[in-house]
C-alpha positions, 0 to 999 in steps of 0.5 A, a space after each residue: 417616358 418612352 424608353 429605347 429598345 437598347 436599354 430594355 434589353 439592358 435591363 432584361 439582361 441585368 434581371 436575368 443575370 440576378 436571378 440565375 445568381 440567386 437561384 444557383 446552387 450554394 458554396 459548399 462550406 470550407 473544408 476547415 470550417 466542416 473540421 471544426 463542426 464535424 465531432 473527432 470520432 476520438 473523442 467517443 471512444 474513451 479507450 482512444 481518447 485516453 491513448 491519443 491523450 497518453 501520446 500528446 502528453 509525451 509529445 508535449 514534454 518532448 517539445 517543452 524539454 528543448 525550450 529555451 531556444 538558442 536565438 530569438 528566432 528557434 525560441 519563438 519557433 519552440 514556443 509555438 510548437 509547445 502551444 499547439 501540443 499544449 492546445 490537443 493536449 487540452 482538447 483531448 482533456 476537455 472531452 467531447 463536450 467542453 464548456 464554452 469557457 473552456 473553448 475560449 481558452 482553447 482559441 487565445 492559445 490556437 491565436 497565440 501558436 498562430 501568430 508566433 508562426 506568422 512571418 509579419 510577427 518577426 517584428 513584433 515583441 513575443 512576450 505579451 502574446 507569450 504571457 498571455 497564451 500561458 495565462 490561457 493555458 493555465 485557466 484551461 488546467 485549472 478548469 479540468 482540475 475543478 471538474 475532474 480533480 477537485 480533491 487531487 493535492 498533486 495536481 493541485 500542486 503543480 498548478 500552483 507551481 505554474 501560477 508562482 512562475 507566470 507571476 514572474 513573467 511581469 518582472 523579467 524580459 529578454 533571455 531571463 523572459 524566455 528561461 521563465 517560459 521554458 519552466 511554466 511550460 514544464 510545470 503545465 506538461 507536468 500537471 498535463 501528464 499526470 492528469 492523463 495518468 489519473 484518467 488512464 487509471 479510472 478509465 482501467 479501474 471501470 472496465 470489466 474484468 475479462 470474464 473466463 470461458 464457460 467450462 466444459 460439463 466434466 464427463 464422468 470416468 470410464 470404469 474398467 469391468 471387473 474381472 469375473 471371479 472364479 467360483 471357490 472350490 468347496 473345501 473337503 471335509 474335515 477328518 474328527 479328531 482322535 480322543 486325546 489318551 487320559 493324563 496320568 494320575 498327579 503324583 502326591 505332594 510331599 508334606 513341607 519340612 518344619 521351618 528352622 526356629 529363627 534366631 532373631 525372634 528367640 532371646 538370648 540369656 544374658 550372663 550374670 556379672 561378677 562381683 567385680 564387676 558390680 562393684 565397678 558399677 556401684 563405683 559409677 553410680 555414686 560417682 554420678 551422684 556427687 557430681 549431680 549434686 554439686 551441679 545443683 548447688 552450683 544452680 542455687 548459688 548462682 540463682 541466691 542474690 549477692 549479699 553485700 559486705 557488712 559496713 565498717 564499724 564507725 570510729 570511736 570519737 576522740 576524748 576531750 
C-alpha cells in the first residue's frame, strides 16, 4: 500500500511529538507533597519538640474553652480550629517516628478539620464526622499513653473521662450534641496537657546538670620578711652580795606554870545526914515496902480462879 506524502510527514510529526514529551525533563513534585515527606527539623530536637508541644497544648485548651459556639455556623467553625490544634498536638506527641496506626488516626482527624472547613459541608450534618474525629483523637492518646504512660493512673483517668462523654455522643443531637463535644474536647486538651507536663519533666530530669568552671590553682600567700632583730646588748655583771650579819642568840623559853587541878575531875565530900533526916528515909523505905506487898497480893487474887458459893443445903422432907 503506497502511502501519500502528506500522512508520512503526519506521522513523523506525531512520533517526534511523543518522544520529545518523553524525553523531557519530570515535574517537579508539589510543594505539599515534599512538607509532608520532607522530616519537621522540630522533630529532632527534643528541647524544641517539647517547647513546640508546651505551646500547642495551651493553644488547644484556648481553643476548646470557646466551644460551644453561639450558631451552628461558629460552632462548626470552632470545632474545626479545635481539631487542627488537636491534630499538632498529637504529631508533636507521636515523635519523629510514629506508628503507622498512629498516622492513620492523624489523617481521619486532618479529613475531619478539612471538611468541616469546606464550604459544600454547610449542607451536611456535622455530627457523625464530628464523632467520628473524636473517636480518632481518643484512639491517638490512647496509643501514646500505652507507649509512653503505661503505669500514670492520672492520665489514665482523663482518657476514661474522654470515653464516658464520647459514649453519649450516640444518644444526643442538636445543641445538647454540640455541648457534649465541647466537654470531651476539654478532657482530650486536659490528657493532652498534662502528657506535655510529664515529658517536659523527663526531658529536664535526663539532661545533665551544668558542670561548674574549673577553679584557678590557689596561688600561696605572700609572707612579709621579718623585721631583723636588733642584737641583745649583754647584761652587766652582777655585783656579790654582802654577808647577811649572823642572827642573835634566841633568848631562853621560860618554863610553863603548873596547870590549876581541875574541878571537875576531883570529887566532892558529900555531907552527912542528920538523924532527922534518916529517919524521914526510913519512913519512906517501909512506906514502899507495904505498898509492894499489897501490889503482889492483889496479883495473886487476880490470878487464883473464882470458887463458886457453897449449894444450899436441901430441905428436910415434910413428916408423915
Amino acid at each position: 500500500m503506497v502511502r501519500s506524502p502528506v500522512v508520512v510527514l503526519t506521522l513523523v510529526a506525531a512520533c517526534g511529538l511523543v518522544l520529545a514529551t518523553g524525553c523531557g525533563p519530570k515535574k517537579r513534585p508539589t510543594h505539599a507533597a515534599t512538607q509532608r515527606n520532607q522530616q519537621p527539623e522540630v522533630m529532632n530536637n527534643v528541647d524544641e519538640r517539647m517547647s513546640e508541644l508546651r505551646k500547642r497544648a495551651s493553644e488547644l485548651t484556648q481553643a476548646v474553652q470557646q466551644l460551644p459556639g453561639r450558631s451552628p455556623a461558629e460552632d462548626r467553625k470552632l470545632v474545626a480550629d479545635a481539631f487542627g490544634k488537636a491534630s499538632s498536638s498529637l504529631e508533636l506527641l507521636g515523635g519523629p517516628q510514629p506508628g503507622g496506626a498512629f498516622r492513620q488516626e492523624l489523617r481521619i482527624i486532618e479529613n475531619t478539620r478539612t471538611f468541616l472547613n469546606s464550604p459544600g459541608s454547610a449542607s451536611v450534618a456535622p455530627d457523625p464526622s464530628i464523632d467520628t474525629g473524636l473517636r480518632s483523637l481518643d484512639n491517638a492518646l490512647s496509643g501514646v499513653r500505652e507507649r509512653l504512660f503505661p503505669n500514670d493512673e492520672k492520665i489514665k483517668g482523663g482518657i476514661d473521662t474522654l470515653r464516658t462523654k464520647l459514649g453519649e455522643l450516640d444518644s444526643v443531637r442538636g445543641p445538647i450534641h454540640s455541648l457534649v463535644v465541647a466537654q470531651a474536647f476539654l478532657s482530650a486538651a486536659s490528657v493532652i496537657d498534662t502528657m506535655s507536663a510529664e515529658l517536659d519533666a523527663r526531658t529536664m530530669a535526663q539532661q545533665p546538670a551544668p558542670s561548674a568552671p574549673p577553679r584557678a590553682p590557689m596561688q600561696p600567700a605572700a609572707v612579709p620578711a621579718a623585721a631583723p632583730v636588733p642584737p641583745v646588748p649583754p647584761a652587766p655583771p652582777v655585783a656579790p652580795a654582802a654577808p647577811a650579819p649572823p642572827a642573835p642568840p634566841a633568848p631562853p623559853v621560860a618554863p610553863a606554870p603548873p596547870a590549876a587541878p581541875s574541878s571537875a575531875g576531883s570529887a566532892t565530900p558529900q555531907a552527912t545526914p542528920t538523924p532527922q533526916q534518916y529517919e524521914e528515909l526510913q519512913r519512906k523505905y517501909e512506906q514502899l515496902q507495904r505498898e509492894v506487898e499489897q501490889m503482889k497480893r492483889q496479883q495473886q487474887r487476880q490470878q487464883q480462879p473464882a470458887v463458886p458459893p457453897p449449894a444450899p443445903a436441901p430441905a428436910p422432907a415434910p413428916a408423915r
